[in-house]
C-alpha positions in Angstrom: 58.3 40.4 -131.4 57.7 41.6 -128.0 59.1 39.6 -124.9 56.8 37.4 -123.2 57.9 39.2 -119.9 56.8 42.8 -120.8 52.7 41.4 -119.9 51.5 42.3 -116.8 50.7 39.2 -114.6 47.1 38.3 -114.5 46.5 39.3 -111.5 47.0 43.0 -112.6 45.3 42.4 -115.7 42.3 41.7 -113.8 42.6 44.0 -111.6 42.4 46.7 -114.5 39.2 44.6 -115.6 38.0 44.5 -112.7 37.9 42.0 -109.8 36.3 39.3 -110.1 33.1 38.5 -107.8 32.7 35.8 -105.8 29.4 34.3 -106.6 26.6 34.9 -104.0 25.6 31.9 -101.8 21.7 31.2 -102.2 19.3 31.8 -99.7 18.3 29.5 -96.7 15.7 27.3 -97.3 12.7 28.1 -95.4 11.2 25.1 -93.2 8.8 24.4 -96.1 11.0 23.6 -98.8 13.5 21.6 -96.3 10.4 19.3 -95.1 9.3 18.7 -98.8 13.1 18.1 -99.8 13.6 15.6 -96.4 10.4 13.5 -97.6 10.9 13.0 -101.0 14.5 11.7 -100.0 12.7 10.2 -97.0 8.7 9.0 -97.6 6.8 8.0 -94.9 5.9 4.6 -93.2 2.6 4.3 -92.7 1.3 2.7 -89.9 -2.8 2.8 -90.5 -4.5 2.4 -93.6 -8.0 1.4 -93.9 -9.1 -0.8 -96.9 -11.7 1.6 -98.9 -15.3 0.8 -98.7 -15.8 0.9 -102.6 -13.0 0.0 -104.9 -13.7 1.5 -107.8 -11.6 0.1 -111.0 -11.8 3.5 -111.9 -10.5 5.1 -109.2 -7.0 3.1 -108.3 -5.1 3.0 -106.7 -6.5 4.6 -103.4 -5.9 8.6 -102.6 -2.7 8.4 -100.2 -0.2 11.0 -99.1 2.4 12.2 -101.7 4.8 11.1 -99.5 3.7 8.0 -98.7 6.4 5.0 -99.1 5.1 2.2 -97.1 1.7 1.2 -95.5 0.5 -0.9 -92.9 -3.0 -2.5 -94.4 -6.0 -3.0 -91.3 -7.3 -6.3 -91.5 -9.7 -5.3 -88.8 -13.4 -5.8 -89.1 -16.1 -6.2 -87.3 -16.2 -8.3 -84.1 -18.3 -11.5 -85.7 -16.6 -11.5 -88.9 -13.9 -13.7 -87.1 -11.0 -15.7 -89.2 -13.8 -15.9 -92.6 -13.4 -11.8 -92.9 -10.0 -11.3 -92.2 -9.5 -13.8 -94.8 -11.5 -12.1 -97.3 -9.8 -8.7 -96.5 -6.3 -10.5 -96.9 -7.2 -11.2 -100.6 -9.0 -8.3 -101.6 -5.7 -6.4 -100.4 -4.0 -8.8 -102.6 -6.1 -8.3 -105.5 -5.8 -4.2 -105.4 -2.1 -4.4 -105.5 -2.1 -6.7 -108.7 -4.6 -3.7 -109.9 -1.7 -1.7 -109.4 1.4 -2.8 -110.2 3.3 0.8 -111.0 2.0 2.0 -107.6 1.8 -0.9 -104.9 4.1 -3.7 -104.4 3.4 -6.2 -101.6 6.0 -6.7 -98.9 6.2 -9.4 -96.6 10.1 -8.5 -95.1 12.0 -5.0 -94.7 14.4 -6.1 -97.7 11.3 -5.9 -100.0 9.9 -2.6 -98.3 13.1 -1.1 -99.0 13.2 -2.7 -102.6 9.7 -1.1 -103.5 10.5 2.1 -102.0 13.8 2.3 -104.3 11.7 1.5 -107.0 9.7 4.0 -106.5 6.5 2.2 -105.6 4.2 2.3 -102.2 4.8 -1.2 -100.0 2.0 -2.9 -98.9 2.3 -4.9 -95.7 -1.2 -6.7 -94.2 -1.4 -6.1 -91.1 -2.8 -5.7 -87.8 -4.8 -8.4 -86.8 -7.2 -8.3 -84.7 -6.8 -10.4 -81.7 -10.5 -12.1 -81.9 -9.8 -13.3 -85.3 -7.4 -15.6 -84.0 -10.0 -17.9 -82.2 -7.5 -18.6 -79.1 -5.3 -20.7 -81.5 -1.8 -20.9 -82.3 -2.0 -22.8 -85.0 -4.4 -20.1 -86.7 -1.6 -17.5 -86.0 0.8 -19.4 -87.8 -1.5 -19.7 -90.6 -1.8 -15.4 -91.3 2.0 -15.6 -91.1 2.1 -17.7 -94.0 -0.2 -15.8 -95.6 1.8 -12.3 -95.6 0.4 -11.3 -91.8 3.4 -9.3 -90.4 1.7 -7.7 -87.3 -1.6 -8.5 -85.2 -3.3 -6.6 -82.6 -2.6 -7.7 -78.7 -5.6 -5.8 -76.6 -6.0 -8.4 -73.8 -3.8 -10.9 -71.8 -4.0 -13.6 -70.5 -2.5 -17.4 -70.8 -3.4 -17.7 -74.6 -1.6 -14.5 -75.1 1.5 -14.7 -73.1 2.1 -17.8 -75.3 1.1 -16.1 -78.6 3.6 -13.1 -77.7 6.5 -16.0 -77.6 4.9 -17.5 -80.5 5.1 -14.1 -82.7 8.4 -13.7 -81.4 9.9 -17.0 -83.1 7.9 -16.8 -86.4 8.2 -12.8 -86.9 4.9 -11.3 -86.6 5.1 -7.7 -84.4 3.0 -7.2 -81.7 0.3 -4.1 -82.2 -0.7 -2.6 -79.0 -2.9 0.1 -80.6 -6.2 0.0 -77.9 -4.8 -2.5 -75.3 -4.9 -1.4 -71.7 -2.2 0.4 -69.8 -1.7 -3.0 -67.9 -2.0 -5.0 -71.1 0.7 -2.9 -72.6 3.1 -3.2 -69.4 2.4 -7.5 -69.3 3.0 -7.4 -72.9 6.4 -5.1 -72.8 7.9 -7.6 -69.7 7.0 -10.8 -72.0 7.8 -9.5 -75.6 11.3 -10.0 -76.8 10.8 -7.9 -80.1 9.7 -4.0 -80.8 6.3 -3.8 -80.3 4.4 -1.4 -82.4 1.3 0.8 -81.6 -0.1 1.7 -84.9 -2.5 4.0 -83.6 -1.2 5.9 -80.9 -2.6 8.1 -78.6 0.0 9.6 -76.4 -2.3 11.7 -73.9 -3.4 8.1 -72.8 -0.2 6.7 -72.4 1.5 7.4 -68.5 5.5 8.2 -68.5 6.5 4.9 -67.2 4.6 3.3 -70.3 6.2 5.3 -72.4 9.6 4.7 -70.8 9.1 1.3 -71.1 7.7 1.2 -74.8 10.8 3.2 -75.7 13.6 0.5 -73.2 11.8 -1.7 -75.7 12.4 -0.2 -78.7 8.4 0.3 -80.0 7.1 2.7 -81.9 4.9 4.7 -81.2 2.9 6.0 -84.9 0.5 8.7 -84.4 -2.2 9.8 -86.7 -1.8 13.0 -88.7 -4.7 15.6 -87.9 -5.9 18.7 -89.7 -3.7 20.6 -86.9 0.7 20.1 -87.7 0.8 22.0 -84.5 -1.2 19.4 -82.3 0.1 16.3 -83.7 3.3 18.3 -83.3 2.6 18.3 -79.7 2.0 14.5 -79.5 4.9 14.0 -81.1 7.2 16.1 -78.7 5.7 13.7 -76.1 6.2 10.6 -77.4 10.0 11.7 -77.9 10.5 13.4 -74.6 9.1 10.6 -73.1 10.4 7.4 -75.1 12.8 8.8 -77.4 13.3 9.8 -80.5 13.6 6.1 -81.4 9.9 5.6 -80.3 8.4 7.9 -83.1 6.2 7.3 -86.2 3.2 7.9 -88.0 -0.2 6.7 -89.1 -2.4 7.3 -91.6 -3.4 11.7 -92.0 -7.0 12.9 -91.7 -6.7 14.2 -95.2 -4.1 12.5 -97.8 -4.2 15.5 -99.8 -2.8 17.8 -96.7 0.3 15.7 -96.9 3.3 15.0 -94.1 5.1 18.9 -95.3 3.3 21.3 -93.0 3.8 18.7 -90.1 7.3 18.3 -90.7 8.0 21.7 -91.5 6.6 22.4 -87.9 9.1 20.0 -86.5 12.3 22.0 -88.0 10.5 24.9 -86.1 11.0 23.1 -83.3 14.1 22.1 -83.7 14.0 18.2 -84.4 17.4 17.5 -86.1 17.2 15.5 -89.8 18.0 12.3 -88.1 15.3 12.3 -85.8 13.0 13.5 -88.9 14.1 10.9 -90.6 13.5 7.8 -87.8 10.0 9.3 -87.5 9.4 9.2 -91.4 10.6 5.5 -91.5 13.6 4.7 -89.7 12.0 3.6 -86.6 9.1 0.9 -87.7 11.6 -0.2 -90.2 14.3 -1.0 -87.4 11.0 -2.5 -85.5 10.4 -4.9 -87.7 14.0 -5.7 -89.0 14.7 -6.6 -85.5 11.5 -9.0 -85.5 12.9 -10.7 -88.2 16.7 -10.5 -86.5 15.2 -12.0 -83.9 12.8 -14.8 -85.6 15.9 -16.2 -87.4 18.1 -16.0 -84.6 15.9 -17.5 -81.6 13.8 -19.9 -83.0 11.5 -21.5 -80.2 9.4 -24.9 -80.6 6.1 -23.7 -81.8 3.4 -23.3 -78.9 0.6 -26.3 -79.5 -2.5 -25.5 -81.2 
């Protein structure tokens, strides 16, 4: 019987075999494949979406993104529907996402946003207001709270609204600056203790010090997706040069069907690191409105009078 010690050692065995090769690392992903991996890890926060004009039982739930996660649902009508329409949009918003249980789920705090998102559904929060359909009163403000209202839209100032900024502040509801004034926005910023949110930004309109100031206090700024990744690219870049990378988010596409890839693929281009991709996707609005909420349950205030 031959002697255990008369085999070469493996190493030499292989090396009469042949060495083995180290296997080969794969290929870089392109910007492409990283922006579709990043958003399926990562959907988006919506911060526009219109109610459709027809809801067809046979066509629900409503086209949205792929990569949609969480939406913002207008209330916004026209200027004489008043408190009567909002109400009526409130529950037909309600009624489409009973439609649709395995694809909406209604939120009415970050915890359940989060929840639906894990399970794999779209969150629907109802919100903006708009500011007329609040008839000047506090108590009515109270009221779309209790109802599921988590944001309402700010586009004037004056006393009513000074005290309705405090007012939002203690019960929870973010302030939506989408179409106020330059001045409206700077009055609002100096009273408001919470993120404000414009859910339908337009940077070009906004001047640096509003921007610095939205972004000292911690608002986001959601810009609509166009047709163009490179443009809303561009809007983007400005919003984060000039209010941070904390101060970014998105609205509603153009086209559902184009998606949030191409736009986030242009971003790597540019250079955006994951975690800033990731605040604009939904970091940022969900920080803005978990801070609300920090702050409602922290600070309460006595309620302004009616």
């Amino acid at each position: 019987m031959a002697d255990l010690d008369d085999h070469p050692p493996f190493s030499a065995a292989s090396g009469a075999v042949g060495a083995l090769e180290p296997p080969e690392s794969p290929p870089p992903l392109d910007e492409t494949a990283r922006a579709r991996a990043l958003l399926a890890a990562q959907p988006v926060f919506e911060g526009h979406t219109e109610l459709p004009a027809l809801l067809d039982p046979e066509d629900l739930p409503p086209a949205r993104a792929r990569e949609t996660g969480a939406q913002f649902w207008s209330l916004h009508g026209d200027a004489d529907d008043g408190a009567i329409g909002t109400l009526r949009r409130i529950d037909t918003i309600r009624a489409l996402v009973a439609a649709c249980p395995e694809d909406l789920r209604l939120a009415h705090t970050t915890s359940e946003l989060v929840h639906a998102r894990n399970c794999g559904r779209v969150a629907a929060l109802l919100g903006p207001v708009d500011w007329t359909a609040l008839g000047g009163s506090a108590a009515t403000l109270r009221a779309y709270h209790a109802l599921g209202v988590r944001a309402v839209n700010l586009t004037r100032f004056d006393r009513f609204a000074r005290e309705a900024v405090r007012e939002m502040n203690r019960i929870g509801l973010a302030v939506d600056l989408s179409g106020a004034d330059q001045d409206t926005v700077r009055k609002v910023l100096a009273v408001t203790r919470a993120p404000a949110l414009v859910t339908r930004a337009e940077p070009d309109a906004l001047p640096d010090d509003v921007l610095r100031l939205l972004g000292e206090n911690g608002a986001v700024c959601m810009v609509a997706v166009g047709d163009d990744p490179a443009a809303t690219a561009d809007l983007l870049d400005r919003v984060r040069d000039g209010a941070g990378p904390g101060s970014t988010g998105l609205s509603r596409p153009a086209g559902p069907a184009a998606g949030y890839v191409p736009l986030f693929a242009e971003l790597l281009r540019r250079g955006w690191p994951a975690r800033d991709l990731v605040g604009l996707a939904h970091g940022n609005a969900t920080r803005a409105l978990r801070d609300t909420e920090f702050l409602s349950r922290t600070n309460r205030i006595r309620p302004v009078a009616a």
